[in-house]
N, C-alpha and C positions, 0 to 999 in steps of 0.2 A: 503491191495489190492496189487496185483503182478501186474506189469506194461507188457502189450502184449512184448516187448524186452526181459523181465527177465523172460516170462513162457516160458520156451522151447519147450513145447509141443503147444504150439499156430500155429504153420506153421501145425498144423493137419487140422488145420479149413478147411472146404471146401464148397461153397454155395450149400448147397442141400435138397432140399425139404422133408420135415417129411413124413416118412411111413404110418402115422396114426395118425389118429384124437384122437385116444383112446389108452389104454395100454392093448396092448394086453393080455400080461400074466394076468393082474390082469381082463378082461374078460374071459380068460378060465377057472379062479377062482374062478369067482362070487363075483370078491372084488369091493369095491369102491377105488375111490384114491382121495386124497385132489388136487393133482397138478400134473400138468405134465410137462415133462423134453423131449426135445429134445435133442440127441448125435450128435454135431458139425461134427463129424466125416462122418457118416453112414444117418442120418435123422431117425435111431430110435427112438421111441418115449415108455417112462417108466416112471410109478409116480414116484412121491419125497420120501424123506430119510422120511415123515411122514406119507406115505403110505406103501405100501408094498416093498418100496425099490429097483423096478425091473429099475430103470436108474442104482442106483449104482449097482446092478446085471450085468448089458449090463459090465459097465467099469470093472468088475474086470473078466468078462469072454472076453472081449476084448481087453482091454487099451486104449481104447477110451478116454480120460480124459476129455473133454470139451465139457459143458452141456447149455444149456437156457432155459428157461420157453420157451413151446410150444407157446407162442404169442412173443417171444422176452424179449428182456430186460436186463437182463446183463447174464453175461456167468464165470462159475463155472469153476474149474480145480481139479478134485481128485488129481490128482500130488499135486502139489501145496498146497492143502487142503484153498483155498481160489478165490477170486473173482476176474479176467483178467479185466484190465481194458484200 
């Protein structure tokens, strides 16, 4: 676990409310998704790496790097490839 000092990308955070209850692309899919990810960044909202993948989608067409479960709870850094804590 990367400590909030040591992720650089962490001063990206900003308090702002999720776009969506649901993921969108995987509705215009017709997919299901196991979980869903909020982007610290922007308040998109994309399922997990165990769905269709469409959070890390957001981060590699954005650079968004920092994620949380749509209800909270801890927060992801693609940079990093680990959990801000």
């Amino acid at each position: 676990m990367v400590s909030k000092n040591k992720c650089t990308h962490y001063s990206q955070v900003k308090a702002i409310q999720p776009k969506s209850s649901v993921c969108e692309e995987c509705v215009k899919q017709g997919l299901d998704w196991v979980a869903l990810r909020k982007c610290l960044v922007c308040g998109n909202v994309g399922c997990c790496d165990s769905s269709a993948g469409h959070a890390r989608k957001h981060f590699q067409e954005t650079k968004h790097a920092l994620i949380t479960p749509l209800k909270g709870g801890w927060v992801w850094c693609y940079e990093c490839d680990d959990y801000v804590e």
